[in-house]
C-alpha positions in Angstrom: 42.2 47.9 -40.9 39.3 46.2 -40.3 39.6 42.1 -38.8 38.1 38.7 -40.6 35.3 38.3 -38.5 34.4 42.4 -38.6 34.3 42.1 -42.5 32.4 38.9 -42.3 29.9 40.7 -40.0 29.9 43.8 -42.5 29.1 41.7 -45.0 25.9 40.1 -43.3 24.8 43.3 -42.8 25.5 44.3 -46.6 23.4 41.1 -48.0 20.6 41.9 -45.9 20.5 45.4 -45.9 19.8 44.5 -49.9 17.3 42.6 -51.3 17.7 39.1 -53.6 16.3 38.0 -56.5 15.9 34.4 -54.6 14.1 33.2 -57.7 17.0 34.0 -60.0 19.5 33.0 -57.5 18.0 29.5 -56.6 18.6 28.8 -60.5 21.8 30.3 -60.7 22.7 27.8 -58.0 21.2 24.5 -59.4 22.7 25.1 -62.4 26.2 25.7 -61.0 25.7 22.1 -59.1 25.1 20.7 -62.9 27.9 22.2 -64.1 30.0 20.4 -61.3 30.1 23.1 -59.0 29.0 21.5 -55.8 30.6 22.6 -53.8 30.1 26.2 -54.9 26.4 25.5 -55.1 26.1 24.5 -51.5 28.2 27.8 -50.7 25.5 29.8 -52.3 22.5 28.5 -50.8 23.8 28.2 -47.4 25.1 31.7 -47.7 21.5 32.8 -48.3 19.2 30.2 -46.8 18.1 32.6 -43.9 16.9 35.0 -46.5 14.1 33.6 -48.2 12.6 29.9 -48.1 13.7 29.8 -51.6 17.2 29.9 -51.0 16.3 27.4 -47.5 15.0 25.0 -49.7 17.9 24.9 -52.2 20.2 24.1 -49.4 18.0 21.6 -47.9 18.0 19.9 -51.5 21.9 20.3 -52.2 21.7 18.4 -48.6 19.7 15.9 -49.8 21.0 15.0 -52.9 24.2 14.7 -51.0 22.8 12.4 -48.6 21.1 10.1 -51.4 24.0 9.9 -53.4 26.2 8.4 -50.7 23.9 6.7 -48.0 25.7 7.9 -45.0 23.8 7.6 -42.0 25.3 11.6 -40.5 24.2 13.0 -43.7 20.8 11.1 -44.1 20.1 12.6 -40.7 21.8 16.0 -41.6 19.1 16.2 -45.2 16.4 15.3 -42.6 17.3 18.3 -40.1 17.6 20.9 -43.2 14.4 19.5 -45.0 12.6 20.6 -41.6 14.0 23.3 -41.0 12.9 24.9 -44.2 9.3 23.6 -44.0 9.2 24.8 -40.5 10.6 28.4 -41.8 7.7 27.9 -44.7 5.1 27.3 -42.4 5.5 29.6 -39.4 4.5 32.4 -41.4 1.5 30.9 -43.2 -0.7 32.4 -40.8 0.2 35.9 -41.0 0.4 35.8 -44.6 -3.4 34.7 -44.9 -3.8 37.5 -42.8 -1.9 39.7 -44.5 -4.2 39.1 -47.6 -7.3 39.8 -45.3 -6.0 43.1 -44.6 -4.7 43.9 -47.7 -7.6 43.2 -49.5 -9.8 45.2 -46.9 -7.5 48.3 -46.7 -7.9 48.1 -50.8 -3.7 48.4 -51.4 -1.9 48.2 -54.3 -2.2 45.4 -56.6 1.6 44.7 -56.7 2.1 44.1 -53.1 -0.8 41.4 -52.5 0.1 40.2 -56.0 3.7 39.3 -54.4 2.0 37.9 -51.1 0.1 35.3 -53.5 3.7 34.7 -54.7 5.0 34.3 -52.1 2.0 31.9 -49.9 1.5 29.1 -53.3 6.0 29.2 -53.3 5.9 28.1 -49.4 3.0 25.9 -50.0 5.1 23.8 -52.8 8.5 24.5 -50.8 6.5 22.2 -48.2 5.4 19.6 -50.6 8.5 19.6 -52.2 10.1 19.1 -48.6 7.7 16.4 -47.9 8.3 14.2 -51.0 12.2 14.1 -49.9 11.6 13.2 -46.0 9.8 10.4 -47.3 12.3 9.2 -50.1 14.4 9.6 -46.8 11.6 7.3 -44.5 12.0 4.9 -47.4 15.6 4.5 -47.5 15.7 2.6 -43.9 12.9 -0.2 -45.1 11.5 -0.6 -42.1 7.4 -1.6 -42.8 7.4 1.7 -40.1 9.3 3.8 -41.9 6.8 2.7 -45.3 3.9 3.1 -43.3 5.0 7.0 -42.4 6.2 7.6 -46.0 3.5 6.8 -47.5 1.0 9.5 -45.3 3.8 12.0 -45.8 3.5 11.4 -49.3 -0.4 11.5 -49.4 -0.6 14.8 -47.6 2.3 16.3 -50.2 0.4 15.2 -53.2 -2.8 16.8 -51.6 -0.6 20.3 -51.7 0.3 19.9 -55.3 -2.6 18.9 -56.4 -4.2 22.2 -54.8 -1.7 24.1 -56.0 -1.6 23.3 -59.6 -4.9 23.6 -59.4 -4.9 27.2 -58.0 -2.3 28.6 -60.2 -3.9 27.0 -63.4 -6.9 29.2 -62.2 -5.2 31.8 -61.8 -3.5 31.5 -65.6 -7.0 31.0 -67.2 -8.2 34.6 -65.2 -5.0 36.1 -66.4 -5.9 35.1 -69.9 -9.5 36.3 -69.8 -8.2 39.5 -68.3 -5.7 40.1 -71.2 -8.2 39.1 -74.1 -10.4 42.1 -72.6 -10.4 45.4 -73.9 -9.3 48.2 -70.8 -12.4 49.7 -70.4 -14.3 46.9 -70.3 -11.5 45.4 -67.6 -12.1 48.9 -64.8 -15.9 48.7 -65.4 -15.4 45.1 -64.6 -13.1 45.6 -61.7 -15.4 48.5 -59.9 -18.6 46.3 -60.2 -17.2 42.7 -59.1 -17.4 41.6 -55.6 -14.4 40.6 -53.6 -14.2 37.2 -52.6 -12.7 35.3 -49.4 -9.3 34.7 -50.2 -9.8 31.0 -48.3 -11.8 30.0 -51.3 -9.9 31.8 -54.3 -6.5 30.8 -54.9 -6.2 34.4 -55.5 -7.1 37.9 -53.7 -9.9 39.4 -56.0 -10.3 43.1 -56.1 -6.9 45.1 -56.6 -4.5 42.2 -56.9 -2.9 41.0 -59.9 0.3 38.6 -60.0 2.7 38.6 -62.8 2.2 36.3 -66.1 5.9 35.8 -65.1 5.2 35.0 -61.7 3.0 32.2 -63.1 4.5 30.6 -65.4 7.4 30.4 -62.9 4.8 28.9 -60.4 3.9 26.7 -62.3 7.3 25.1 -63.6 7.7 24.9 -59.6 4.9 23.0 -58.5 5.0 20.8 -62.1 8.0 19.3 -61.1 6.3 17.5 -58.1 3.2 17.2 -59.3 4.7 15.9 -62.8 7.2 13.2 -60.8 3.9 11.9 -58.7 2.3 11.1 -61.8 5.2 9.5 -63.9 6.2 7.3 -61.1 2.7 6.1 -59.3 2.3 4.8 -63.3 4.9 2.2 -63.6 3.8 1.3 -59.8 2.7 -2.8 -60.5 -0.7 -3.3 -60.9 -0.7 -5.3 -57.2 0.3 -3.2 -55.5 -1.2 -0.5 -57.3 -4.8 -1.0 -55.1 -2.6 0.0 -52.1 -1.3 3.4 -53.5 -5.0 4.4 -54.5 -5.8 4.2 -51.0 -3.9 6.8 -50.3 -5.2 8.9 -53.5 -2.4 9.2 -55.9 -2.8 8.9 -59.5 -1.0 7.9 -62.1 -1.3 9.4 -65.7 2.3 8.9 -67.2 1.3 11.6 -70.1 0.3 13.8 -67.5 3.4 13.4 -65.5 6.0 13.7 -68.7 4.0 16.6 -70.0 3.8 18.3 -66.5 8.1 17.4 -66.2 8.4 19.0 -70.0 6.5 22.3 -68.6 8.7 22.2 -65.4 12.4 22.0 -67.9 11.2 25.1 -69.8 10.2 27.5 -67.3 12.6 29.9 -65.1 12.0 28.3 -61.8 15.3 26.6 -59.6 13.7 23.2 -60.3 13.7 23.2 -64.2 17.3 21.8 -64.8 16.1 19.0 -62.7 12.7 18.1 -64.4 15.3 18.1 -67.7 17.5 15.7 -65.6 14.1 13.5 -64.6 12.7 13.2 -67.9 16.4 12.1 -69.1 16.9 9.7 -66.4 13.1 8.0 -67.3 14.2 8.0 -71.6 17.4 6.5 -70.9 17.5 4.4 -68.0 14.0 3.9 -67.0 11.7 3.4 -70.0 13.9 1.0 -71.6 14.9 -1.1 -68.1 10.8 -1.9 -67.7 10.1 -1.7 -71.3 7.2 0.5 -70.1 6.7 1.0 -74.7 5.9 -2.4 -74.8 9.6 -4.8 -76.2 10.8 -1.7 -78.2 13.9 -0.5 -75.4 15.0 2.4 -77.7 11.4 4.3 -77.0 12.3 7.6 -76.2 15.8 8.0 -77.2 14.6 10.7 -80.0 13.1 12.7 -77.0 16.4 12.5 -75.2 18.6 13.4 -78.0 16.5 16.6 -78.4 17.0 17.2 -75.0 20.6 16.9 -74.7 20.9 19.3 -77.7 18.8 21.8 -76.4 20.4 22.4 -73.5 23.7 21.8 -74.7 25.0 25.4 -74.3 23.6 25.7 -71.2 25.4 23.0 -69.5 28.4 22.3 -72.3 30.7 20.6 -69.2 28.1 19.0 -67.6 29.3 15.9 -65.8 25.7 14.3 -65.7 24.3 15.9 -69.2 27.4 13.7 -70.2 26.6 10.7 -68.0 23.5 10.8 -70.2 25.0 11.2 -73.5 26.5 8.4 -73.1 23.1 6.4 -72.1 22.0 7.4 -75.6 24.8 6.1 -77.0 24.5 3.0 -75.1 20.8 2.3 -76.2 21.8 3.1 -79.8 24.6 -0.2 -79.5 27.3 2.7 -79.8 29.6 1.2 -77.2 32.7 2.7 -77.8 31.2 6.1 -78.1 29.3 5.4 -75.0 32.7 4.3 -73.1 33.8 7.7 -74.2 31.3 9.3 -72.8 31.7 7.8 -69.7 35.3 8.5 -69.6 34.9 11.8 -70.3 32.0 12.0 -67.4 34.4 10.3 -64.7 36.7 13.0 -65.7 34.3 15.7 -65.1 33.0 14.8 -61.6 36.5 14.5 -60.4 35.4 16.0 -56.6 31.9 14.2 -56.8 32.9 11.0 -55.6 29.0 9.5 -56.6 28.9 10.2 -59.7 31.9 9.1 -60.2 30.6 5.7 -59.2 27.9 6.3 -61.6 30.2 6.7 -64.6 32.2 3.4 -63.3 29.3 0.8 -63.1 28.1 2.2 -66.6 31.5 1.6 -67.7 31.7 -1.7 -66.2 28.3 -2.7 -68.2 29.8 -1.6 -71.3 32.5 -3.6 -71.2 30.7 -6.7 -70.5 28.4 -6.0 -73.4 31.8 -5.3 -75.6 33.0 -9.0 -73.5 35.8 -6.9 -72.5 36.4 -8.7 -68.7 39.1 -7.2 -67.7 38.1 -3.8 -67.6 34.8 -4.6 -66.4 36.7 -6.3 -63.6 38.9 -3.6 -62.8 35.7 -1.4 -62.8 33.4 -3.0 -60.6 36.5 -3.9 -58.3 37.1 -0.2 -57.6 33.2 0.4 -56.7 33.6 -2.6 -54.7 36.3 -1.2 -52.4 35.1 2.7 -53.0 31.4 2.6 -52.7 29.4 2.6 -49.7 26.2 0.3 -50.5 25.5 -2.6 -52.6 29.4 -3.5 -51.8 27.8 -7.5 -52.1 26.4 -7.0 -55.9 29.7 -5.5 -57.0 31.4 -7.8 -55.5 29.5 -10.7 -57.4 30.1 -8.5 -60.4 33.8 -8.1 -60.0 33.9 -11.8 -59.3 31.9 -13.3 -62.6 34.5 -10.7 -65.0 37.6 -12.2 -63.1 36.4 -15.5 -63.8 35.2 -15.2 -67.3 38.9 -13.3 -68.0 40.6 -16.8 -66.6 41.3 -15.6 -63.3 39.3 -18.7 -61.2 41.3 -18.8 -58.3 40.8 -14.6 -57.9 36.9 -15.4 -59.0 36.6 -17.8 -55.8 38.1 -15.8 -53.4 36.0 -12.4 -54.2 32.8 -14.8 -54.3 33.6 -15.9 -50.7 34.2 -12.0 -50.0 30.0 -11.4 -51.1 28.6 -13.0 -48.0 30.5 -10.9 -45.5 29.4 -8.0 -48.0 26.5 -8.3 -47.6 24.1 -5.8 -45.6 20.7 -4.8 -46.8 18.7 -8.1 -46.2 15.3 -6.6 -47.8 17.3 -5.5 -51.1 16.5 -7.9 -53.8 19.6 -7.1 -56.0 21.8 -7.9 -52.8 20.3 -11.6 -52.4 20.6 -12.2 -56.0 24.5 -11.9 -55.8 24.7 -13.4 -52.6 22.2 -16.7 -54.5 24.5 -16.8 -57.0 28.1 -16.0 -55.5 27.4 -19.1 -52.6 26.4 -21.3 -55.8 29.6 -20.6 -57.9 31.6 -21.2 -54.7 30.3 -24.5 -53.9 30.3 -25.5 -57.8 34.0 -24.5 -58.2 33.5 -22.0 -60.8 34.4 -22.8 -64.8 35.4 -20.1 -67.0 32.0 -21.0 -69.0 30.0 -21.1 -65.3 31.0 -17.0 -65.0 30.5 -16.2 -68.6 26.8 -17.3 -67.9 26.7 -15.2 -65.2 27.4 -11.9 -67.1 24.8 -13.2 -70.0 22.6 -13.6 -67.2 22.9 -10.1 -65.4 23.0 -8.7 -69.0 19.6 -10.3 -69.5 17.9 -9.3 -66.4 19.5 -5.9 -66.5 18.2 -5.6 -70.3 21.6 -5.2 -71.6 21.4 -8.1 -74.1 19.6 -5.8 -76.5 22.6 -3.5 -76.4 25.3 -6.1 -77.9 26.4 -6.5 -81.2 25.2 -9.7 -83.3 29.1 -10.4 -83.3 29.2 -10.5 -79.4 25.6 -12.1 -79.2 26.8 -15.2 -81.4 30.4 -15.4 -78.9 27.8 -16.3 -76.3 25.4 -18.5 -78.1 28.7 -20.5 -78.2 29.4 -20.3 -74.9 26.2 -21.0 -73.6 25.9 -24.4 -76.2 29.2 -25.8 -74.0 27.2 -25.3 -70.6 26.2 -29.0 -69.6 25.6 -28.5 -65.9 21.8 -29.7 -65.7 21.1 -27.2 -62.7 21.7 -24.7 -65.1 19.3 -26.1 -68.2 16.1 -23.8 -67.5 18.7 -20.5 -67.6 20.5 -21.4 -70.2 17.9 -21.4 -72.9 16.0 -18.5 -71.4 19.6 -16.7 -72.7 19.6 -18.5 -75.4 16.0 -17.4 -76.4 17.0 -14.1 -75.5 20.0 -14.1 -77.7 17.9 -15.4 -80.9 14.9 -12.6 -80.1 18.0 -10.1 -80.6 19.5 -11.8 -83.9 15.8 -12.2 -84.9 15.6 -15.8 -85.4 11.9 -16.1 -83.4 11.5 -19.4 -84.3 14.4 -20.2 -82.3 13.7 -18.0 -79.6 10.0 -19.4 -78.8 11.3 -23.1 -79.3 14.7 -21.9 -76.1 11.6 -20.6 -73.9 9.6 -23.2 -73.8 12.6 -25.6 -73.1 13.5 -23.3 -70.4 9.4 -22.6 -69.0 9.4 -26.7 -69.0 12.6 -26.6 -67.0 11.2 -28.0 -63.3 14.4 -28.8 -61.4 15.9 -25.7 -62.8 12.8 -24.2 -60.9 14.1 -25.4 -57.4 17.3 -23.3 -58.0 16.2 -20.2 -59.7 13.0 -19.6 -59.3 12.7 -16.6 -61.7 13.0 -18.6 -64.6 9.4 -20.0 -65.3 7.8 -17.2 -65.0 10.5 -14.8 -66.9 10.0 -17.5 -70.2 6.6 -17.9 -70.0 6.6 -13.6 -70.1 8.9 -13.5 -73.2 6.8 -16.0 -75.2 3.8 -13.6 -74.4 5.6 -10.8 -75.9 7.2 -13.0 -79.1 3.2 -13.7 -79.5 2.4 -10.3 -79.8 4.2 -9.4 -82.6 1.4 -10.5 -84.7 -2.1 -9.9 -84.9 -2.9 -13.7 -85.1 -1.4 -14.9 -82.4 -2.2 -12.1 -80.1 -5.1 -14.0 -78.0 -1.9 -16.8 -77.0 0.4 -14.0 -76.0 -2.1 -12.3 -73.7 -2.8 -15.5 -72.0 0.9 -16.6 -71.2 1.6 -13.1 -70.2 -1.6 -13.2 -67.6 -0.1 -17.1 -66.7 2.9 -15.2 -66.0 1.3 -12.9 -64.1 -0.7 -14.8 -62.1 0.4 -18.8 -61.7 3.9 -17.7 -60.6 5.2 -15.7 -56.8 7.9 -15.1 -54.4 10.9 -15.2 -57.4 13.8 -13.2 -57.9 12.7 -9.5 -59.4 9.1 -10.3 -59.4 7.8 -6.7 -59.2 10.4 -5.6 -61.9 8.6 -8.6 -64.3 5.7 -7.0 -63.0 5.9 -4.1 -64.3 7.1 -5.4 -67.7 4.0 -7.4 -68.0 1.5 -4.9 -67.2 3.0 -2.6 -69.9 3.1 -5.3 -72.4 -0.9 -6.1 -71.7 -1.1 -2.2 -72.0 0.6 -2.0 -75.7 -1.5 -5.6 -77.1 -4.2 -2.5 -78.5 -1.8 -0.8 -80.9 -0.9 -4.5 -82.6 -4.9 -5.7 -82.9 -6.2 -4.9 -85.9 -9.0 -1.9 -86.1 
């Protein structure tokens, strides 16, 4: 009877003594990690991972994921080691396979063979890129101006490969086409009377080579992902900072990068289910945080819902297809089928520990939208004493819904906790709470003092729109009884805020120029100016008359104002509302 480790060695021998379908595999294996199979997922590609970069990468990405959901230093460093290790294994061979075209082409063999070494040279090629674009997320993650500095070339020379190589195999769709539309005859007169060409200027091997419609349109869903993510986020990059990042050559065509993500989510390759995932994480959480459609936050909930539907049989227990189900909900001011959701999401990911934490901050939010404190408390208390990072923020969270439920003396003790929290120096959200948790110490907090602060994190988190007109009028009336004067400039940008969701713009313009007028509110939170004089830009666009006045607060905004709270965020806000003012002029 044969021993554990003789049957483990029989069955190396067995897997490679038979060839894989890596392509098939690598997407059998992403979508088991959607389907909550983690753990099963990283089996898989680790299992195979010496058998074809493919399967490398997919382990190197299960790694990284892991490492990005849960900050760890050892597994940061672990994503790092994998990531090179597969481009290493990508390009040690990238030599001989040029070669191996030379020869091919020269010894005049069979089309299918070189057609698979074209394959297989443009996959490695966008393996590396791929690998690249992650080592740098990974550079970024330490915010060091070093680490920056490196990302940012590792980033340049990754879009370089994408950009070649969605050039090459767009090339090589449009000679497939052409070939196709030709009649056969014509075709093998064609092919006996055409000169071969060098294959280091043709992204493919002319002469008896031919890859695979298939093989294509799976190549190109692989390198669209990339190329499609480069695009979509270099274009909500803010327009300062946006001189540094075309030094380096990136673009940024956001219709280019959703359509190149919408090509990516149909095809066969391992990286669709994440370009689905991508463009639902931009419709739900992205576009409506920067308002990148101009004011209208529900932009793009249409293309999510279709989404979700489609691929609603293919994922049916998905714990993050639910995560973003209940996003939609959210948007759509559905909070109890959003908490649902969430619930039912927490449930699902009950051995993914991250996005778990996911599920609990959204269900935190929703129940300070709902002004449900208690269980927004208990929420953001447990990511406070479970999660790794941002423990400050929570903290402040935790400590704002224990004080607005009546619980002072608990609210003052967790706001004295947020300093000791607190970590990541260069993280703006981090200061914020630490700002605001010292102020509420000092002040001794009132229930009314840490109701403010969940209107206020609802505001700058673009929450408020998400409330009902029942729950908006609760805090109009809390927000009337605030009388401390250091507070003055921030309670009427809420207020404004509050009327711009009822409606009542006459209201709203008359609170933001009360709080824009607001100088000693200024001293203490500096965000406040500039965050009014953006919302009476926007309140000004609505109509073609008063256009001009809008554009000109919104570039006051932009340009009289610095060094505040979230100033890139506002940033962003602004250049996409100067971006909308031509649908509202009139033609």
């Amino acid at each position: 009877m044969a021993g554990p480790e003789q049957s483990q060695q029989q069955q190396q021998v067995e897997e490679k003594a038979e060839p894989i379908d890596d392509a098939e595999m690598a997407l059998q294996g992403i979508n088991m990690l959607l389907n909550n199979g983690f753990k099963e997922s990283d089996e898989l590609f680790r299992r195979y991972r010496t058998q074809s970069p493919l399967m490398s990468f997919g382990a190197s990405f299960v790694s990284f994921l892991n490492a990005m959901m849960t900050f760890e230093e050892e597994k940061m460093q672990t994503a790092c080691d994998d990531l090179k290790t597969t481009e290493k294994l990508c390009e040690s061979d990238t030599v001989g396979v040029i070669e191996t075209i030379r020869n091919k082409i020269k010894k005049s063999m069979d089309s299918q063979r070189s057609g698979v070494t074209v394959v297989d040279r443009l996959q490695r090629q966008i393996i590396v890129a791929d690998c690249q674009v992650y080592l740098a997320v990974l550079s970024f993650v330490k915010q060091e101006l070093s680490a920056y500095i490196k990302g940012g070339w590792i980033l340049r020379k990754a879009w370089k490969m994408y950009n070649k190589c969605h050039s090459d195999i767009s090339q090589l769709q449009e000679a497939s086409q052409r070939r196709s539309s030709v009649p056969d005859s014509m075709s093998t007169d064609n092919h006996n009377h055409s000169p071969q060409s060098s294959p280091d200027t043709s992204p493919q091997p002319k002469g008896d080579s031919v890859v695979s419609d298939e093989a294509l349109d799976r190549l190109k869903g692989s390198v669209s992902f990339g190329y499609g993510l480069f695009h979509l986020c270099i274009s909500m990059v803010p327009p300062h900072l946006l001189k540094i990042i075309n030094l380096l050559g990136f673009p940024g065509d956001r219709l280019q990068g959703l359509s190149s993500l919408m090509y990516a989510s149909e095809s066969k390759d391992m990286k669709a289910p994440l370009a689905t995932l991508a463009l639902l994480w931009y419709h739900t959480v992205v576009l409506p945080f920067f308002a990148l459609d101009g004011s209208d936050t529900r932009a793009g909930l249409l293309e999510a819902k279709e989404i979700l539907e489609r691929k609603s049989l293919v994922y049916p227990n998905s714990s993050l297809f639910m995560f973003f189900r209940g996003r939609v909900h959210r948007l759509e001011c559905q909070i109890n089928s959003a908490l649902a959701c969430f619930h039912d999401a927490l449930e699902l990911a009950s051995d993914q520990r991250e996005i778990q934490h996911v599920c609990l901050y959204e269900i935190g939010w929703c129940s300070m939208i709902e002004l449900n404190f208690e269980d927004a408390y208990r929420a953001f208390e447990r990511l406070k004493n479970e999660s790794r990072w941002s423990q400050c923020y929570y903290a402040y969270l935790t400590g704002v819904c224990q004080g607005a439920a009546g619980d002072l003396e608990g609210a003052h003790a967790v706001f004295k906790d947020v300093q000791k929290l607190f970590k990541r120096k260069n993280n703006q959200i981090e200061q914020f709470a630490v700002k605001r948790a010292e102020r509420l110490r000092k002040m001794s907090p009132t229930r009314e003092l840490c109701i403010l602060g969940v209107i206020e994190v609802l505001y700058l988190w673009k929450a408020l729109q998400n409330c009902s007109p029942s729950k908006l009028q609760i805090m109009n009336q809390v927000l009337q009884r605030v009388e401390d004067s250091s507070c003055r400039g921030l309670k009427h940008l809420l207020l404004g805020s509050i009327h711009k969701c009822h409606g009542n713009i006459r209201d709203a313009v008359q609170s933001f120029q009360m709080a824009a007028r607001d100088e000693y509110g200024r001293q203490i939170n500096s965000y406040i100016q500039p965050y009014s004089v953006y919302e009476l830009g926007c309140l000004l666009l609505g109509k073609a008359e008063t256009v001009g006045k809008g554009r000109s607060f919104l570039l006051q905004a932009k340009d009289d104002f610095t060094g505040y709270d979230f100033e890139n965020r506002l940033h962003v806000r602004i250049h996409s509302a100067l971006a909308s003012i031509k649908d509202v002029v009139p033609q």
